[in-house]
C-alpha positions as CSV (number, residue, x, y, z in Angstrom):
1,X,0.1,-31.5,76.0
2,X,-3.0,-32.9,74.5
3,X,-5.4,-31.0,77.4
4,X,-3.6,-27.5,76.4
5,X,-4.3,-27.9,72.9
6,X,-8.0,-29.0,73.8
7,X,-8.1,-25.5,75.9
8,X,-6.8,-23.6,72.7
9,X,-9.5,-25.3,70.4
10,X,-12.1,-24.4,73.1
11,X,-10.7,-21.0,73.0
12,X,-10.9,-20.7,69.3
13,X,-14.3,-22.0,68.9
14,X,-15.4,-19.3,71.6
15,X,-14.0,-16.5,69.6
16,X,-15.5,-17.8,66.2
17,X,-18.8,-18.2,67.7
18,X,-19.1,-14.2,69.3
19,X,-18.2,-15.6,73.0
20,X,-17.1,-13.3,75.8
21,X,-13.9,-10.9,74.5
22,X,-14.4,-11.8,70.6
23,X,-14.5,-9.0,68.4
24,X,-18.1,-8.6,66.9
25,X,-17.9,-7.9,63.3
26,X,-19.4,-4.3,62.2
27,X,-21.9,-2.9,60.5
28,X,-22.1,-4.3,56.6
29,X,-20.3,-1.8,54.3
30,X,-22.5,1.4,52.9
31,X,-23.7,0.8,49.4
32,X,-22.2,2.2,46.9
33,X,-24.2,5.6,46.2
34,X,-24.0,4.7,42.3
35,X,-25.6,1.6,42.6
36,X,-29.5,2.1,43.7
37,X,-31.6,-0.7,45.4
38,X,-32.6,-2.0,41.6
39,X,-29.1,-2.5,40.7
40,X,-29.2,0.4,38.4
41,X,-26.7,3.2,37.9
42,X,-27.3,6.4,39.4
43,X,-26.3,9.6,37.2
44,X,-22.6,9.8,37.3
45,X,-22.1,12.8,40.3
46,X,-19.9,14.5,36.8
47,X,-22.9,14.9,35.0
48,X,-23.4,13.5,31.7
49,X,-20.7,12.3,29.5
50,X,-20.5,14.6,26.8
51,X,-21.1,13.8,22.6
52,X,-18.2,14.2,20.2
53,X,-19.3,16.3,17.8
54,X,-18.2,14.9,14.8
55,X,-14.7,15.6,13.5
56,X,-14.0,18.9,11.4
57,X,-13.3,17.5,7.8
58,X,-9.1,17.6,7.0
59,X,-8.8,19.1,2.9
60,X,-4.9,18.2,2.5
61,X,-3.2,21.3,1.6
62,X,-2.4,22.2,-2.4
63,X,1.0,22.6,-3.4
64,X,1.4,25.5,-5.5
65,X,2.6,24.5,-8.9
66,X,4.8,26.1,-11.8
67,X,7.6,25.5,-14.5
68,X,11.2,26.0,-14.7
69,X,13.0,26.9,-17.9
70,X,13.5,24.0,-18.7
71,X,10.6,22.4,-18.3
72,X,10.4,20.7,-15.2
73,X,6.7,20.7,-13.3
74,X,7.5,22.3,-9.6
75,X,5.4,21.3,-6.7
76,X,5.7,23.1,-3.9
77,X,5.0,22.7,-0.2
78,X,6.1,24.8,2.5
79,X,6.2,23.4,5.8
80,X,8.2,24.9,8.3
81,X,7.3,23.3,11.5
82,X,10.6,21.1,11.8
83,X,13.8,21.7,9.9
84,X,13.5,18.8,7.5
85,X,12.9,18.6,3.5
86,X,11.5,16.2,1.4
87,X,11.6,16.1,-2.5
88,X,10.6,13.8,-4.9
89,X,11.1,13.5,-8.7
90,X,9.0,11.8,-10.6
91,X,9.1,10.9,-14.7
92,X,7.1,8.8,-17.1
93,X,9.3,6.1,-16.7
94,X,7.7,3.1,-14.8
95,X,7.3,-0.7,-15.9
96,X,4.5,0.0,-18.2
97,X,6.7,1.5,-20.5
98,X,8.8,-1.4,-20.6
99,X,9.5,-2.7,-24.2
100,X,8.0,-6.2,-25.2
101,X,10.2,-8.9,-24.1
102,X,12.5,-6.8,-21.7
103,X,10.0,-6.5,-18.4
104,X,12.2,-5.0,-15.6
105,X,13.9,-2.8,-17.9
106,X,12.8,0.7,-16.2
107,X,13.5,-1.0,-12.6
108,X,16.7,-1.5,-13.7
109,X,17.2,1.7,-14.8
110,X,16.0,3.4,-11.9
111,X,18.1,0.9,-9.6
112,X,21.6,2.2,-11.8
113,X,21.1,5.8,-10.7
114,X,22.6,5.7,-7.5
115,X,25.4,3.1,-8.4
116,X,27.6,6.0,-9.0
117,X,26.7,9.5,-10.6
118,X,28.7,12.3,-11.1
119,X,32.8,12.0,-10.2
120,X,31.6,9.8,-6.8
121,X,31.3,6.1,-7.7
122,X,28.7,4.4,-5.8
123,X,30.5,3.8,-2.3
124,X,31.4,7.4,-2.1
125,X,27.7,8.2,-2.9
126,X,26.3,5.9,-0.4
127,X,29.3,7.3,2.2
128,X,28.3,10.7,1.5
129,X,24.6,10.6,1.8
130,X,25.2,8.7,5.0
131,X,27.4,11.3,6.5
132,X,25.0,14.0,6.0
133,X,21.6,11.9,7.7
134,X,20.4,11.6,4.0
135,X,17.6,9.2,2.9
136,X,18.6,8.6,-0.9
137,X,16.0,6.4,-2.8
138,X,15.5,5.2,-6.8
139,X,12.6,2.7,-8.0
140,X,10.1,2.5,-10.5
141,X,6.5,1.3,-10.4
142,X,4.0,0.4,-12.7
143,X,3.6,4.3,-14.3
144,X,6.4,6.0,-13.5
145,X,10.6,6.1,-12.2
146,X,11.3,8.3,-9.6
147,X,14.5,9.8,-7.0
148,X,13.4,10.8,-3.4
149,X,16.0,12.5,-1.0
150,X,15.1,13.4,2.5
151,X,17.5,15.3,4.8
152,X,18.1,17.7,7.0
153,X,17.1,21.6,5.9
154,X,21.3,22.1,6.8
155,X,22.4,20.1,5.3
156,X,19.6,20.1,2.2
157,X,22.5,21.7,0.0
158,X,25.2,18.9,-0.3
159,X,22.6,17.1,-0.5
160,X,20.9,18.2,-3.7
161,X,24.4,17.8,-5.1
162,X,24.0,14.5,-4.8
163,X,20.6,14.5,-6.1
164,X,21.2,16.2,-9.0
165,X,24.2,14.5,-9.9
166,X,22.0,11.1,-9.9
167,X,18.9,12.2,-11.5
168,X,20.9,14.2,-14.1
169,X,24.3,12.3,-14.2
170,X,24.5,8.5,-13.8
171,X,27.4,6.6,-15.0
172,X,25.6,3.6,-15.6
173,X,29.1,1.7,-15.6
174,X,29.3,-1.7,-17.4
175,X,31.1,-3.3,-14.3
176,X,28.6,-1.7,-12.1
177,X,25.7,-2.7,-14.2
178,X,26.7,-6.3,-14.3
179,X,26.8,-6.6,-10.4
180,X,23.1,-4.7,-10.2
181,X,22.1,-7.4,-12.9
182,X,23.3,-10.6,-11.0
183,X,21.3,-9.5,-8.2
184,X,18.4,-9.2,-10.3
185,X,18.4,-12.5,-11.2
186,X,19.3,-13.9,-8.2
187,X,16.4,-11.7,-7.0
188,X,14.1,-13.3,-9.5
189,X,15.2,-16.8,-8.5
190,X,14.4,-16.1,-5.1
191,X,10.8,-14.7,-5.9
192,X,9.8,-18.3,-6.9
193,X,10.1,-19.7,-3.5
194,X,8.0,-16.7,-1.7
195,X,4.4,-17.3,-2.5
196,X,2.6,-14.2,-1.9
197,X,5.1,-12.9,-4.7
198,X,4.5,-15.7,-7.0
199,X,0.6,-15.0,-6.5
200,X,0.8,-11.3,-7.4
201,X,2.8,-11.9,-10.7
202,X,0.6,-14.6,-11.8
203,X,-2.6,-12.4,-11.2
204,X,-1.0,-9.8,-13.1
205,X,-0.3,-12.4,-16.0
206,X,-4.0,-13.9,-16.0
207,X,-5.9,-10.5,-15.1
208,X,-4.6,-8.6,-18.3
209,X,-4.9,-9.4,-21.4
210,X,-1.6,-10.7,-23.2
211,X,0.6,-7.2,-24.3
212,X,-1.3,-4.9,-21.5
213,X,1.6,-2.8,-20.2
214,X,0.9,-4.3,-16.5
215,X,0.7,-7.7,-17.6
216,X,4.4,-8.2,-16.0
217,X,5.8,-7.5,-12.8
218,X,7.4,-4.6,-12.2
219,X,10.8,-6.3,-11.6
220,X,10.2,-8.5,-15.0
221,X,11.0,-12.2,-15.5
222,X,13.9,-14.2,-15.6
223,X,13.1,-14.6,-19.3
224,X,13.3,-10.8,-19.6
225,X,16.2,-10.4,-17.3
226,X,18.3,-12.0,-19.6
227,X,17.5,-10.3,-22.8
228,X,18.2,-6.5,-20.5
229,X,21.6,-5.3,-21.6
230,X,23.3,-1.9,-20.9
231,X,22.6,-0.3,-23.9
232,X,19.2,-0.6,-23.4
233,X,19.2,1.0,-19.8
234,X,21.6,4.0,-21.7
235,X,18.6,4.2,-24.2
236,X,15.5,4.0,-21.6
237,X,17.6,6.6,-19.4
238,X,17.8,9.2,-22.4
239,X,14.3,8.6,-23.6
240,X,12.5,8.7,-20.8
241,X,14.6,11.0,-17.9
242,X,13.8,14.1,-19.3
243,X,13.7,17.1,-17.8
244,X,10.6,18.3,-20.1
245,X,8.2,15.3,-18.6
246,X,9.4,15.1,-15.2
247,X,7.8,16.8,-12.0
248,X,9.5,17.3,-8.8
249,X,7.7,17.6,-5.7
250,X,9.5,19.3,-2.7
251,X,7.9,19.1,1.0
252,X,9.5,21.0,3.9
253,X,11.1,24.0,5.4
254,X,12.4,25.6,2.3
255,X,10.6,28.4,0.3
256,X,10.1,29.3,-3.5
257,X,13.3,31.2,-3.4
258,X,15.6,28.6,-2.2
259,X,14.0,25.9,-4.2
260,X,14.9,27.8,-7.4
261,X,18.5,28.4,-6.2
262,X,18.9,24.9,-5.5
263,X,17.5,23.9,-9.2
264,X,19.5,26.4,-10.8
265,X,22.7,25.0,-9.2
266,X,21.9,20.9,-9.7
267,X,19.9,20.9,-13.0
268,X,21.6,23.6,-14.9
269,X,22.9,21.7,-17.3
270,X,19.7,19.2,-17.6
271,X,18.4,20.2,-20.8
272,X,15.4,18.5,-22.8
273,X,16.7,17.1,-25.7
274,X,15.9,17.9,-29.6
275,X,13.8,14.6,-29.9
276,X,10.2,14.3,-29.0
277,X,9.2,12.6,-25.8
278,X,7.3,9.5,-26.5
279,X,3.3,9.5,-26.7
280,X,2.6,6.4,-25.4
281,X,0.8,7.1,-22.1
282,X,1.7,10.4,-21.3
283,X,-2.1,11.8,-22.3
284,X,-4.8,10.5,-19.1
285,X,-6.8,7.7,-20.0
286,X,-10.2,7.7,-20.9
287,X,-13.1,7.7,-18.0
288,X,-14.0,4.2,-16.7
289,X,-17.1,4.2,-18.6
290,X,-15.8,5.1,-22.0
291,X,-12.9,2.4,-22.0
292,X,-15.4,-0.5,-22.6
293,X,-13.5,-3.1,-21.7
294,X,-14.3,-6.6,-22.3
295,X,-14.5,-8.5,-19.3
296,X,-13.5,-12.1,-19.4
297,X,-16.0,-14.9,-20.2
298,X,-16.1,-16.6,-17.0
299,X,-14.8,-17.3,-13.5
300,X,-11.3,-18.6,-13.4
301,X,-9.7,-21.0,-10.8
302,X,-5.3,-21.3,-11.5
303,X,-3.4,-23.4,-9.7
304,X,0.2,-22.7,-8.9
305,X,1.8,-26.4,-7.8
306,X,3.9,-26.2,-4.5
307,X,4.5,-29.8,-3.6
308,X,4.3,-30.3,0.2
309,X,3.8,-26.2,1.2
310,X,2.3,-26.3,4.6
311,X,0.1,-23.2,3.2
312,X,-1.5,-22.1,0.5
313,X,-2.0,-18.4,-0.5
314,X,-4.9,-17.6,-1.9
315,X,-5.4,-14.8,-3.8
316,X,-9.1,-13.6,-5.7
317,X,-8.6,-10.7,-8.3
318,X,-10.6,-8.9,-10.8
319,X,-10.3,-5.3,-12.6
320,X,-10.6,-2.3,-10.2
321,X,-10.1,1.2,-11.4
322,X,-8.3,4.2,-12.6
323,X,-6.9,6.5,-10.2
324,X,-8.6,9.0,-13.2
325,X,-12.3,7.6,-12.3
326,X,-14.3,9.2,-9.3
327,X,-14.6,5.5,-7.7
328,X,-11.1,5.8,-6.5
329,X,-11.7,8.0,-3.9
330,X,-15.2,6.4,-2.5
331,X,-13.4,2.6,-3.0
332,X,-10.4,2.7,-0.5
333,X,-13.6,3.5,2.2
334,X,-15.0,0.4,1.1
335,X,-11.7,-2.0,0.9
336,X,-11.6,-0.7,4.6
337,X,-14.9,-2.6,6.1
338,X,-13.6,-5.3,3.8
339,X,-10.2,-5.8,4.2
340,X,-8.2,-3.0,4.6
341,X,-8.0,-3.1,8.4
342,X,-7.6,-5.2,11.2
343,X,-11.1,-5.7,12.1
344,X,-12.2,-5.8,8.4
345,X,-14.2,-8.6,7.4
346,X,-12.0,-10.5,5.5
347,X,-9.6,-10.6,8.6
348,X,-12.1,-11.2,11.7
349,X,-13.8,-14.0,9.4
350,X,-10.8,-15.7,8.5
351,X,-8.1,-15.2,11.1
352,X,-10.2,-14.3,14.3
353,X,-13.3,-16.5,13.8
354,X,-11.9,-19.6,12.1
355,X,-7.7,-19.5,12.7
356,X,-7.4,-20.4,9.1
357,X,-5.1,-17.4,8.3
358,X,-2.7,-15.3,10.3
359,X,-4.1,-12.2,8.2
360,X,-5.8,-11.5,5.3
361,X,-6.5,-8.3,3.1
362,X,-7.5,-6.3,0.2
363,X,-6.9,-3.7,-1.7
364,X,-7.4,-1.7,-5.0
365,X,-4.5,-0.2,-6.7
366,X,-3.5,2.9,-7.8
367,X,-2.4,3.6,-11.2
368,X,-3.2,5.8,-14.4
369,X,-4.8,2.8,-16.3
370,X,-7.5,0.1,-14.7
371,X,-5.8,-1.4,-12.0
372,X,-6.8,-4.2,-9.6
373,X,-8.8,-5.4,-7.0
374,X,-7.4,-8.3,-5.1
375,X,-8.4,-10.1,-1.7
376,X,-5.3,-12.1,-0.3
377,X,-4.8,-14.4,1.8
378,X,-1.9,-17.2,3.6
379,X,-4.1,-20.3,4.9
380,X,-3.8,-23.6,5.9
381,X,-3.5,-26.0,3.3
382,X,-5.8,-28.2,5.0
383,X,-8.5,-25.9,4.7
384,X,-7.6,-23.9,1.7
385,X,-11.6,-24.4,0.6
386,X,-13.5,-23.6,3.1
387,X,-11.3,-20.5,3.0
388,X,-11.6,-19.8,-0.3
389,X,-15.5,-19.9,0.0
390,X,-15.1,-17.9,3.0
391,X,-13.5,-15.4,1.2
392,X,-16.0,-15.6,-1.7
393,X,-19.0,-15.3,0.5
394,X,-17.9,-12.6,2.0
395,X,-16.7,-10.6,-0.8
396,X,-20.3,-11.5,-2.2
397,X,-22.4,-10.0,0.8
398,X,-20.5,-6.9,0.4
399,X,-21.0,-6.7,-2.8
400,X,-24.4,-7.2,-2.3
401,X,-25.6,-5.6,0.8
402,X,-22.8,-3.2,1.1
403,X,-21.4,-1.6,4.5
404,X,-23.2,-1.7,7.6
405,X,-24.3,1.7,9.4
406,X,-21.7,1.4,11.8
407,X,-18.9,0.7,9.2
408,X,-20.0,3.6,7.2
409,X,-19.1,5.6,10.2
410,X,-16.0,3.7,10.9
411,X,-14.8,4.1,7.3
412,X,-15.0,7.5,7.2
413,X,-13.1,8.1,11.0
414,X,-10.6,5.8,9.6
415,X,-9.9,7.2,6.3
416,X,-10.0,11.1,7.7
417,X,-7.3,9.4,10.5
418,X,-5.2,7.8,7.4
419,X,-5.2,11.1,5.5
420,X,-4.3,13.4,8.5
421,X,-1.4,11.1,9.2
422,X,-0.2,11.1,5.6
423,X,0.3,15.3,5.9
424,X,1.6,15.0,9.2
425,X,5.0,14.2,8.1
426,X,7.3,16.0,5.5
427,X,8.3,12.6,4.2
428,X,5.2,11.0,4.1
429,X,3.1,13.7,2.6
430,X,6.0,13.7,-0.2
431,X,5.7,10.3,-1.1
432,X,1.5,11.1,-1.4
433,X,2.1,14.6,-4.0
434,X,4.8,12.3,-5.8
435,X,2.4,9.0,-6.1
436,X,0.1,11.8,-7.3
437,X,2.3,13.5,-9.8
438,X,3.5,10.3,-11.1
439,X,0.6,9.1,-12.4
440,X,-0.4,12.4,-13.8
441,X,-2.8,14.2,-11.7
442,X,-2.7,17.9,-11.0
443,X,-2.0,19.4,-7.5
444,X,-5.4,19.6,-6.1
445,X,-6.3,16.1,-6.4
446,X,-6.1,15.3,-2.8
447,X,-8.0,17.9,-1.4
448,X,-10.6,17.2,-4.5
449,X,-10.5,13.2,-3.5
450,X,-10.9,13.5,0.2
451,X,-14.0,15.7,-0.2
452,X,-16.0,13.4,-2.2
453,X,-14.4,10.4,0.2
454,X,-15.7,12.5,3.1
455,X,-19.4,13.0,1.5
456,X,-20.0,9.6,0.6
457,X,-22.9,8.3,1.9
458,X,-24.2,4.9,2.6
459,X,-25.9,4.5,-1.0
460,X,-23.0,5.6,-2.7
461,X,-20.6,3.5,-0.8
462,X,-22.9,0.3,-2.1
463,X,-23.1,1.3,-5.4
464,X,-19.3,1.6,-5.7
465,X,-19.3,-2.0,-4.0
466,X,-21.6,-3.6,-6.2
467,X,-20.2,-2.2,-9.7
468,X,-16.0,-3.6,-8.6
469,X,-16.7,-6.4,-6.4
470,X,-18.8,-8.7,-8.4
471,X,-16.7,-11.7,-8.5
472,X,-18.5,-13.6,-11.7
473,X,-15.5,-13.0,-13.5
474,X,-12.6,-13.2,-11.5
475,X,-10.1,-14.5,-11.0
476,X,-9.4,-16.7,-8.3
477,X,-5.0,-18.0,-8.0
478,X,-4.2,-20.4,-4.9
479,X,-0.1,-21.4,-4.7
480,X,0.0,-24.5,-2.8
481,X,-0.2,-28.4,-3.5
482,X,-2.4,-28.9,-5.8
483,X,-2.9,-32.9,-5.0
484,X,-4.5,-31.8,-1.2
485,X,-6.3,-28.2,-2.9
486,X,-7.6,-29.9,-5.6
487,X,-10.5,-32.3,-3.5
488,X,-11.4,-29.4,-1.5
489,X,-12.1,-27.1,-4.8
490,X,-14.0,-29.7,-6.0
491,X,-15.9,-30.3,-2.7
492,X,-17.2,-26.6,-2.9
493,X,-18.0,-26.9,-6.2
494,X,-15.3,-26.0,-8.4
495,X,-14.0,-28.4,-11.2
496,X,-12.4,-26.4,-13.4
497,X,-8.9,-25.8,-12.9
498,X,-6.0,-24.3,-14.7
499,X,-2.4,-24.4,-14.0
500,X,0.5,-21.8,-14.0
501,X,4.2,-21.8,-13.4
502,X,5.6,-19.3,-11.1
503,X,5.7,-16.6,-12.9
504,X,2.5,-17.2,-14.8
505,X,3.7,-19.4,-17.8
């Protein structure tokens, strides 16, 4: 046994070492022809990859615009690629018009619409607008109410029954009202635990001066809640839901003809009544350079105590703009390099680089008075500062130095992308004409805004960044235990430190 596995060993080591009847290895496998002797890359046998040119500039397209009898604005967008309609009705009826004391009043309003109009009550609304595929919606924001329906182009006709019925004919029922009001406040209650909610109202409450019409959330307080009765939802519907100040925008495969038909049939009886409309905001503001705002006297650091919160959210704000000023269409190019996309700076620095955050953003706002800027942010609590200076810093370069070559280009790819996709769908492109018409711009304004977002060029793009990112005012909320922030504020320099309740008390 042992001299036959000697023999097969001998064998082996014949073979390995080229003896007689191994198989001699061949030749060493050719080169690669694209890979010369100097290790560099020959020309690709396709010929040259060939440059982009540069992508053809996207002008949204203009609804055309006109007035029915009785008074209702009409904007009007044909688009008959897929059988599918999209309107939107909007009225100057958002939280800014809210009384004093009652914040959440219009949300409430628009919220009782659909909770039965007409003969159906609001199970036989919901039932119906189910059966026929249709997306019913009511809300309010900051500057205006509104009623979007999308459905199917056959079925558009029940539907607009149902349309019409809520925008012209809610029941606003007591029993009704008092279920929509429990969940209000249970709504509110449960906005105190969730602390990227609690850090928007509070920035609200400390950015604006005491009175300003966006000084409260949109859904109000649980102070307001309580003082919100029926009658006053009766009253806010008649003031401001009226036919005379409200525009409707419709998207879709439907033409002039059908539109009217359909208006004629659902708001024939919606009449504006004897009574003036309310002033109030209803005329544009004033340019951002003639409003001469005060800004406040220094730098301000609130903290919002959450005993024990493994995070803290973090949240730097300061005045932005009015959707009325020319900046808003050059600034949404700049909250992109900063923190309006994934690989924005904000994000890479404090999620990618350091792990601090799972995300963190920024935006401007868009509304008919100055709205915000604010950079946001869930981190850590153990390293809420160095965060928070993170943040700073890089808020500061870009104010500073503003974007880069290469996100100047990137900007303007991504914001021509965003803009395409907004008009590629009825629904979407809706919801951009009635954001529009709600806050009181004219038709064009998208086509007008995307041409001077297109043109803007590296020097204008800084000079935006430098006028509405200069944090020496701002103001700077963090939600989280204060007993673990507070050290690390004061080990990056910051003393001075105010406190807030939840919903900015």
């Amino acid at each position: 046994m042992k001299r036959s596995l000697l023999v097969l060993g001998a064998l082996a080591l014949l073979a390995a070492c080229g003896g007689k009847g191994a198989s001699r290895p061949g030749p060493p496998p050719a080169r690669s022809a694209a890979i010369s002797d100097a290790g560099a890359v020959a020309p690709d046998p396709l010929g040259p990859r060939p440059e982009l040119a540069e992508a053809a500039p996207f002008t949204p397209p203009i609804p055309i615009q006109y007035k029915r009898p009785n008074g209702t604005e009409v904007w009007l967008l044909e688009r008959h690629g897929l059988p599918i309609v999209s309107m939107q009705l909007v009225v100057p009826a958002g939280a800014a018009y809210d009384p004093d004391g009652k914040g959440g009043l219009a949300a409430t309003t628009a919220n009782m619409l659909d909770e039965g109009a007409g003969k159906r009550g609001p199970l036989d609304l919901a039932r119906e607008a189910d059966r026929l595929g249709a997306t019913l919606r009511t809300g309010a924001l900051a500057d205006y109410g509104f009623v979007q329906l999308t459905v199917l182009k056959k079925n558009l006709g029940p539907a607009s029954d149902i349309f019409g019925d809520v925008v012209t004919k809610p029941q606003l029922n007591p029993v009704e009202f008092k279920r929509v009001h429990d969940l209000w406040e249970n709504s509110l209650r449960a906005r105190q635990s969730e602390p990227e909610a609690v850090a928007g109202v509070v920035v609200a409450r400390k950015v604006y001066s005491a009175g300003h019409p966006y000084a409260h959330p949109i859904d109000g307080t649980l102070g307001s809640a309580a003082k919100v009765t029926l009658d006053d939802v009766k009253k806010f519907y008649a003031t401001r839901w009226r036919p005379d100040h409200a525009r409707l925008v419709v998207v879709g495969d439907v033409t002039r003809a059908e539109v009217d038909a359909m208006l004629d049939r659902v708001f024939g009886t919606w009449k504006a009544p004897t009574v003036p409309a309310p002033v109030d905001l209803l005329v544009p503001p004033a340019p951002l350079s003639g409003r001469g705002e005060p800004p406040p006297v220094a730098r301000r650091v609130v903290v919002v105590d959450r005993p024990d919160a493994p995070q803290s959210v973090i949240a730097v704000a300061r005045p932005g703009v009015s959707a009325f000023d020319e900046e808003s269409a050059i600034l949404p190019r700049v909250n992109s390099a900063l923190g309006g996309s994934f690989t924005s700076r904000l994000n890479q620095d404090l999620r990618e680089e350091h792990g601090w955050s799972y995300g963190a953003h920024s935006r401007f706002s868009f509304t008919r008075m100055r709205g915000l800027f604010v950079a946001q942010a869930a981190v850590h609590t153990e390293h809420t500062g160095e965060a928070l200076q993170a943040m700073i810093a890089d808020i500061g370069v870009m104010s500073k130095a503003g974007l880069t070559d290469e996100e100047v280009e990137k900007t303007k790819q991504l914001a021509r992308a965003e803009l395409v996709e907004t008009f590629e769908t009825v629904q979407a492109a809706a919801a951009r004409l009635g954001r529009n018409a709600g806050v009181g711009h004219t038709p064009d304004h998208e086509a007008a805004a995307s041409r001077l977002m297109v043109r803007a060029d590296k020097g204008q793009l800084k000079k935006a960044a430098a006028q509405f990112l200069d944090l020496d005012t701002a103001v700077i909320v963090i939600v989280g235990p204060r007993a673990k922030i507070e050290p690390q504020l004061k080990a990056i320099g910051i003393t001075a430190v105010e406190s807030s309740g939840t919903e900015g008390q």
